[in-house]
C-alpha positions in Angstrom: 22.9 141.4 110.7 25.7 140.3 109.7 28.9 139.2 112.0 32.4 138.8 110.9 34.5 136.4 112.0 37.2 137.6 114.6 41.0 139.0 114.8 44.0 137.5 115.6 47.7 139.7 116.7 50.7 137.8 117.6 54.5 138.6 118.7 57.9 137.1 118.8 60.4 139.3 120.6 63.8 140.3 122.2 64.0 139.8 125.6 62.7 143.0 127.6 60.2 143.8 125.3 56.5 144.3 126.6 54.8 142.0 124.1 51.6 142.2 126.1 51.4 145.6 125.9 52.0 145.3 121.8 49.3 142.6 121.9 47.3 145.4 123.7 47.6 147.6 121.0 47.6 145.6 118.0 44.2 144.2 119.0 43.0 148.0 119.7 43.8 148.3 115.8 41.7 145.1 115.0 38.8 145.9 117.3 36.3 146.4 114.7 36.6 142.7 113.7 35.2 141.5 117.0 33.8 143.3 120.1 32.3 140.5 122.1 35.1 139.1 124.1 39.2 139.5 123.8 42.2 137.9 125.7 46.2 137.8 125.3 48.1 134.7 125.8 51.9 135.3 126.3 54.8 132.7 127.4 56.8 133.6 129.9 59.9 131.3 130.1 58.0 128.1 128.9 54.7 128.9 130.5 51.8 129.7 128.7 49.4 131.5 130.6 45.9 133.5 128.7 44.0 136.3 130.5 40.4 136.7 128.5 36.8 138.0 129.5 33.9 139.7 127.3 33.9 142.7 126.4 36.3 145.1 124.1 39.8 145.4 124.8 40.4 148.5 126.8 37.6 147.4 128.9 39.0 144.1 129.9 42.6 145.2 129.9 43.7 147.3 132.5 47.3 148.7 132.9 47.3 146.6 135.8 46.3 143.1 134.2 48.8 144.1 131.1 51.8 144.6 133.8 50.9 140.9 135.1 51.7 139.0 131.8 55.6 139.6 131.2 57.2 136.9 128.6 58.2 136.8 125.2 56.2 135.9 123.0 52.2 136.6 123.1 49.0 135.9 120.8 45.8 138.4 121.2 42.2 137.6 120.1 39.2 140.1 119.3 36.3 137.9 118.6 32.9 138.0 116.9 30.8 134.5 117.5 30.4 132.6 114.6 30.3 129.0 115.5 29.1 128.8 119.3 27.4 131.2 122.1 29.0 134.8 123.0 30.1 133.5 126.1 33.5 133.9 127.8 33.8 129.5 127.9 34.2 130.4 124.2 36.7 133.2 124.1 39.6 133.1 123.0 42.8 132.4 123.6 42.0 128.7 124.2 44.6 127.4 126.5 44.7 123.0 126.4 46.7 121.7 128.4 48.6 118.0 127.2 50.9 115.4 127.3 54.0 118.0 126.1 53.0 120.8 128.2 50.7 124.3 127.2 49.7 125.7 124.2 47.5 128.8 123.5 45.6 129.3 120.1 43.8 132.0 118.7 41.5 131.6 115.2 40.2 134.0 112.6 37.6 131.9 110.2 35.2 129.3 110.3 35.5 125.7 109.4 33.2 123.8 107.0 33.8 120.1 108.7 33.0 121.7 112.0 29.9 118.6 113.0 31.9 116.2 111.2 35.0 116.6 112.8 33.5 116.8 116.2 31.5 113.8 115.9 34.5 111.6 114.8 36.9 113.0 118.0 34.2 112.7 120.7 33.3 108.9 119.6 36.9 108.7 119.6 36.5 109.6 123.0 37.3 113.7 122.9 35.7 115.7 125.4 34.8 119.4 124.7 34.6 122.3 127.1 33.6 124.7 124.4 31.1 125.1 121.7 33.4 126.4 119.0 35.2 125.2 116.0 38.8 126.5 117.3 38.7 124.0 120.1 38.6 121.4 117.6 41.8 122.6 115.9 43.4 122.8 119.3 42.4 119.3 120.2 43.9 117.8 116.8 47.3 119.9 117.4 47.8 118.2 120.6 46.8 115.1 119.3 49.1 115.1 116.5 51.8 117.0 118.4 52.2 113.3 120.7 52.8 111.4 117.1 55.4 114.1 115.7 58.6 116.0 116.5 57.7 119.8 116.4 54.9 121.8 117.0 54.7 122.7 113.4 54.3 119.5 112.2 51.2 118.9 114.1 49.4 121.9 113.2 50.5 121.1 109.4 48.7 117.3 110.2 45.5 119.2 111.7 45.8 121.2 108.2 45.2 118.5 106.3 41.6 117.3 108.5 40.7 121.1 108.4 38.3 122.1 105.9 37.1 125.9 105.4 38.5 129.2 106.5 41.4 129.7 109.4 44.1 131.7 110.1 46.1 130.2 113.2 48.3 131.1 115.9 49.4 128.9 118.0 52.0 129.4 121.1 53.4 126.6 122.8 56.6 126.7 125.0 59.1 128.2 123.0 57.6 128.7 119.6 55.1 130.7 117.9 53.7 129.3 114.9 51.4 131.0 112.4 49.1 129.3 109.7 46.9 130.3 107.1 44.2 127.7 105.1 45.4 126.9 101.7 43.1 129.1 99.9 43.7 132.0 102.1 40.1 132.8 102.4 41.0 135.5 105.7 44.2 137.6 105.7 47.3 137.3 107.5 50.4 139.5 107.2 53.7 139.1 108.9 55.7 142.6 110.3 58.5 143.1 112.0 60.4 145.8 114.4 63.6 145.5 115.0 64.4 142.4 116.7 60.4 141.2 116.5 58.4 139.3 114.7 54.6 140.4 114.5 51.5 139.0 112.8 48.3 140.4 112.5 45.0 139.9 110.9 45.2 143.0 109.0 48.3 145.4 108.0 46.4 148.6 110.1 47.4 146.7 113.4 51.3 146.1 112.3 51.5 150.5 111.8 49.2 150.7 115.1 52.6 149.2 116.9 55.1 150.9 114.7 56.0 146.8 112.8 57.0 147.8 109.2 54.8 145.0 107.1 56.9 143.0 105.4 54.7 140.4 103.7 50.9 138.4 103.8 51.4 134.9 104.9 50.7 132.9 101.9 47.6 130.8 101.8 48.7 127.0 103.4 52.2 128.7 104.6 53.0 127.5 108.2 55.1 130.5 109.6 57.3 129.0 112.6 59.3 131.6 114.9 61.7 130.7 118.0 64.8 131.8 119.7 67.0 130.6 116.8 64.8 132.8 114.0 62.2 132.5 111.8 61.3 129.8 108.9 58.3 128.8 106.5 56.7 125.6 105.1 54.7 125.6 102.0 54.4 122.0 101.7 50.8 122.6 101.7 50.9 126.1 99.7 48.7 125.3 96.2 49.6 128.3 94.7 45.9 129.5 94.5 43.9 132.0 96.8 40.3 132.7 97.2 40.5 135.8 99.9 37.0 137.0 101.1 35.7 139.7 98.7 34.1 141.1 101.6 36.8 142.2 103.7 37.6 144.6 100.8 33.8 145.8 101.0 33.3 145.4 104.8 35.6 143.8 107.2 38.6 145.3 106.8 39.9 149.1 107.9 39.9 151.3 105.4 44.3 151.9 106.3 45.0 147.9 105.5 46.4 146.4 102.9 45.4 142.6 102.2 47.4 140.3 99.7 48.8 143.3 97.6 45.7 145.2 97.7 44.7 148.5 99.4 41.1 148.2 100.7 40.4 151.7 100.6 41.6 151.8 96.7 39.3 149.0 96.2 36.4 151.0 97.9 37.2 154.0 95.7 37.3 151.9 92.8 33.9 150.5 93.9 32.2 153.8 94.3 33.6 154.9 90.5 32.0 151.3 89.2 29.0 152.5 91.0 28.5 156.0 89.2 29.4 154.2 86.0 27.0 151.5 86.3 24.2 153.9 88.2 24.5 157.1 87.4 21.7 159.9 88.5 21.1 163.4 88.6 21.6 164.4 92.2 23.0 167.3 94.5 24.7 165.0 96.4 26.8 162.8 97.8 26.7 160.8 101.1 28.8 157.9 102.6 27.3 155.9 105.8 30.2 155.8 107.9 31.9 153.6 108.3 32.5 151.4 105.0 30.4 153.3 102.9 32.5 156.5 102.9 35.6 155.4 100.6 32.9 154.1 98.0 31.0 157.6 98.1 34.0 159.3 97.7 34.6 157.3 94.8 31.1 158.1 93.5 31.4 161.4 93.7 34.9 161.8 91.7 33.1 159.9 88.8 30.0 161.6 88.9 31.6 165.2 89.7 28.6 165.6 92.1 30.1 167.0 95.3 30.6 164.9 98.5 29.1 166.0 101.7 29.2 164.9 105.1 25.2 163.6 105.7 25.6 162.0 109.2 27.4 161.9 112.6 28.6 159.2 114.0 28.4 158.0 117.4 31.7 156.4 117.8 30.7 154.5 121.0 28.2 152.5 119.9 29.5 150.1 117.7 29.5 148.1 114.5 25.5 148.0 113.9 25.8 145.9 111.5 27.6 142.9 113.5 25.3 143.6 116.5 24.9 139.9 118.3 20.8 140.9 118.0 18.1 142.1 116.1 17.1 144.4 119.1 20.6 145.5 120.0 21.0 146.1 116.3 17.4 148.2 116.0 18.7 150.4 119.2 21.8 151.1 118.1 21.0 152.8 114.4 18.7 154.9 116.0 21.5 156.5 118.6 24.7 155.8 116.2 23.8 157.9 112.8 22.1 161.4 113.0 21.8 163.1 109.6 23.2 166.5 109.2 19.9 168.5 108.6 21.6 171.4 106.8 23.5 169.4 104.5 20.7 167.4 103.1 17.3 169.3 103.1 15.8 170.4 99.7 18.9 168.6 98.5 18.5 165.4 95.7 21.0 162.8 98.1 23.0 159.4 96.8 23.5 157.5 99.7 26.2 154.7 99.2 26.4 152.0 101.8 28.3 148.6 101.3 25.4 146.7 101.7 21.6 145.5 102.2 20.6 142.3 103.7 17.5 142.5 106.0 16.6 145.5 104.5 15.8 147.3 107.9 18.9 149.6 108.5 18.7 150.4 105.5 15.3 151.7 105.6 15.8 153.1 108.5 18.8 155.6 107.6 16.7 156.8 104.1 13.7 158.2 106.3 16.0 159.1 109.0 17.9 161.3 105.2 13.8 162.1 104.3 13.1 163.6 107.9 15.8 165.6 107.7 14.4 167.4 104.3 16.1 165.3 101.5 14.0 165.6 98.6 15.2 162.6 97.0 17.3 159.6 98.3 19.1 157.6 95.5 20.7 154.2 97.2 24.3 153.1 95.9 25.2 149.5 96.9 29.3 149.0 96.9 28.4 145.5 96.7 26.1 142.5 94.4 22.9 141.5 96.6 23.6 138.9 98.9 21.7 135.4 98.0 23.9 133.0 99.4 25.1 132.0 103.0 29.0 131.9 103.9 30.5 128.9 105.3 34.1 130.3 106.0 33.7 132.7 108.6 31.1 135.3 107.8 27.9 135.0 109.6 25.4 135.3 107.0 21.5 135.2 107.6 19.6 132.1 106.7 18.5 132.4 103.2 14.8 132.8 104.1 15.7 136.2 105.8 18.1 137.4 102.5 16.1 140.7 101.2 17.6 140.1 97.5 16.8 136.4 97.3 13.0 137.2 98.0 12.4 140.6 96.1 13.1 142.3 92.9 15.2 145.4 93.0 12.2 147.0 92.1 10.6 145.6 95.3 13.9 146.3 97.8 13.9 150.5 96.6 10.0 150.4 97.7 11.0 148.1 101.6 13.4 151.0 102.1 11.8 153.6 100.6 14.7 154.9 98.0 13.7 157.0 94.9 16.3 154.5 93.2 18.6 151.4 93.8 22.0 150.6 92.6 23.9 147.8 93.4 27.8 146.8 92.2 27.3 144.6 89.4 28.8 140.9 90.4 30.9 141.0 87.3 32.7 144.5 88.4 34.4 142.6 91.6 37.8 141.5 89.5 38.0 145.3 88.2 37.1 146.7 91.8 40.5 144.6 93.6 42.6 144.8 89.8 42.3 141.1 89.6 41.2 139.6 86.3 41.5 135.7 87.4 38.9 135.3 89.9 41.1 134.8 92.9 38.6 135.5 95.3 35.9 134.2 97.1 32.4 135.8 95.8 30.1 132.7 96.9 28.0 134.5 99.1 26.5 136.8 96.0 27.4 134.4 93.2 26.5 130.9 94.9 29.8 129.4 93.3 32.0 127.9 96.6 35.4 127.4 96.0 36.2 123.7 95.8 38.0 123.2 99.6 
């Protein structure tokens, strides 16, 4: 239903260190923000060279193919299509080739300017190979990069024509350089180990390779690392953020921590909000794996009705909710959860998931609970109702096909067939991530974009 945008590893090392093989990992880590396609880019004494294919990554990395990209320094991609076709013409690393040699970029987000932009460059003459935003960035690097003295420079010039979400790394022949939009709308985090410099899309991947985190890039921080060390610009840094509230709902592992906040205290927090805002006399509780457990556990500490383990998971299906199809999606809820029948019959069940948008899942998994003898099914939401679509990076439904824009709650509990439905209250987001100023991004429940 609904796909996330993508995730993006880099390394810096010391010579003799096999910064594929970290890239290998550290995209393992992040695999859950993309499964379509994945590739590694590394530089190997000033060439840049990418290896990429569909698929996930330990299915189109083999020992074999890791062993055949030696260098220094090396970006990773997982991606999830959200501007152009899941195709392997638009996976990523994108490698362009120009007038000062190679560079490789990899792109978490989604701009807003994406038909402008692409308009203006090809009646200026561009020519695209690819049907994706990130190609656009890489085009006005290299453009920019012929009018300037560094690398950096040019990617802070493309900055300032960018307009939405992106985090950026970029590899070009002996520097890797790291951006981040100047709201910050998708996370970034620098690590290091020992003589390394790491970036990742989320903290989980920097323990995956043993990196000790040591910070979140800061949103419009250009991060620059090379032979001689490593050094920031902030000419662009407004001193504001508006991070997705979703990855603290959704996207993000449970095990990361994103700009001082740990998403699975922020999912605990949610399920408390929950039992406070929705409370109901019930037996029990259940989490759908996989975001929905840190918020039932939540629920259930607030409530003091015990937690149980409802459902098995199928760990090799998948995300279903970030399925590229409504027919891949269908298949793979009926083969991922299976309720646990004696946990749950003659038993009065709160199921808390992190959200409803079509409606179908969720029905689905409450008579999947009432064939399995629940007696009642009470639904907890860790999240407002979606109403709005997402321009940065999150691939929202078209309005028309939102469940909460076109029924009353009343209407939604009978769709999926609840005995009652809860969802977080909009207002509760601040207290759920401890932040009392609004420095988030909520448009997609709210309708209120942040001004780019």
């Amino acid at each position: 239903m609904i796909k996330e945008e993508c995730g993006v590893f880099g390394v810096f090392a010391d010579s003799g260190v096999p910064v594929a093989e970290m890239c290998y990992y550290g995209l393992f880590a992040l695999q859950h923000r993309g499964q379509e396609s994945c590739g590694i880019a590394v530089n190997n004494d000033g060439n840049v060279s990418v290896y990429k294919d569909m698929g996930l990554v330990p299915e189109v990395f083999t020992p074999q193919i890791i062993d055949s990209l030696p260098g220094r320094a090396a970006i990773g991609h997982v991606r999830y299509s959200t501007t152009g076709l899941s195709v392997r013409e638009n996976s990523q690393p994108l490698l362009t080739r120009y007038s000062k040699g190679t560079m490789a970029l990899a792109h978490n987000g989604n701009l807003a300017n994406t038909d402008l932009l692409r308009q203006q460059l090809e009646e200026q003459g561009a020519i695209f190979q690819t049907t994706i935003d990130s190609e656009i960035i890489a085009y006005l690097i290299a453009r920019y990069r012929s009018q300037t003295n560094s690398v950096e420079e040019a990617v802070g010039l493309a900055m300032e024509q960018l307009e939405g979400a992106y985090c950026l790394l970029v590899l070009s022949r002996g520097k890797l350089i790291a951006a981040r939009d100047p709201l910050g709308f998708r996370p970034l985090c620098l690590g290091k180990l020992n003589g390394s410099w790491v970036f990742a899309s989320e903290s989980c991947a920097l323990d995956t390779v043993g990196a000790e985190f040591v910070r979140d890039v800061e949103p419009g921080e250009i991060v620059v690392v090379d032979k001689n060390g490593i050094k920031s610009v902030r000419d662009r840094c407004r001193g504001k953020k508006h991070n997705c509230i979703f990855e603290y709902i959704y996207f993000a592992r449970s095990d990361s921590q994103i700009d001082g906040v740990s998403v699975y205290q922020a999912r605990l927090e949610a399920g408390r909000l929950l039992a406070r805002q929705y409370p109901v006399d019930a037996d029990l509780v259940l989490g759908v794996p996989d975001s929905g457990l840190d918020a039932a556990m939540g629920y259930s500490e607030e409530s003091g009705i015990p937690l149980g383990k409802g459902f098995v998971k199928n760990n090799y299906v998948g995300r279903t909710f970030i399925k590229p199809s409504q027919g891949q999606r269908e298949s793979s809820v009926r083969i991922k959860l299976n309720p646990v029948r004696s946990c749950v019959a003659g038993k009065r069940v709160v199921m808390v998931d992190d959200s409803i948008v079509r409606g179908t899942t969720s029905a689905r998994i409450v008579r999947q609970l009432k064939l399995a003898g629940a007696s009642e099914v009470h639904v907890r939401i860790s999240a407002p109702p979606f109403m709005w679509p997402c321009y940065f990076g999150t691939d929202i439904p078209s309005i028309e096909e939102l469940t909460a824009r076109k029924h009353s709650l009343d209407e939604i509990k009978q769709l999926i067939g609840a005995d009652s439905l809860g969802y977080l209250k909009l207002d509760s987001l601040g207290s759920m991530i401890g932040d009392n100023n609004h420095n988030y991004c909520d448009a997609c429940f709210s309708g209120c974009y942040p001004k780019l």
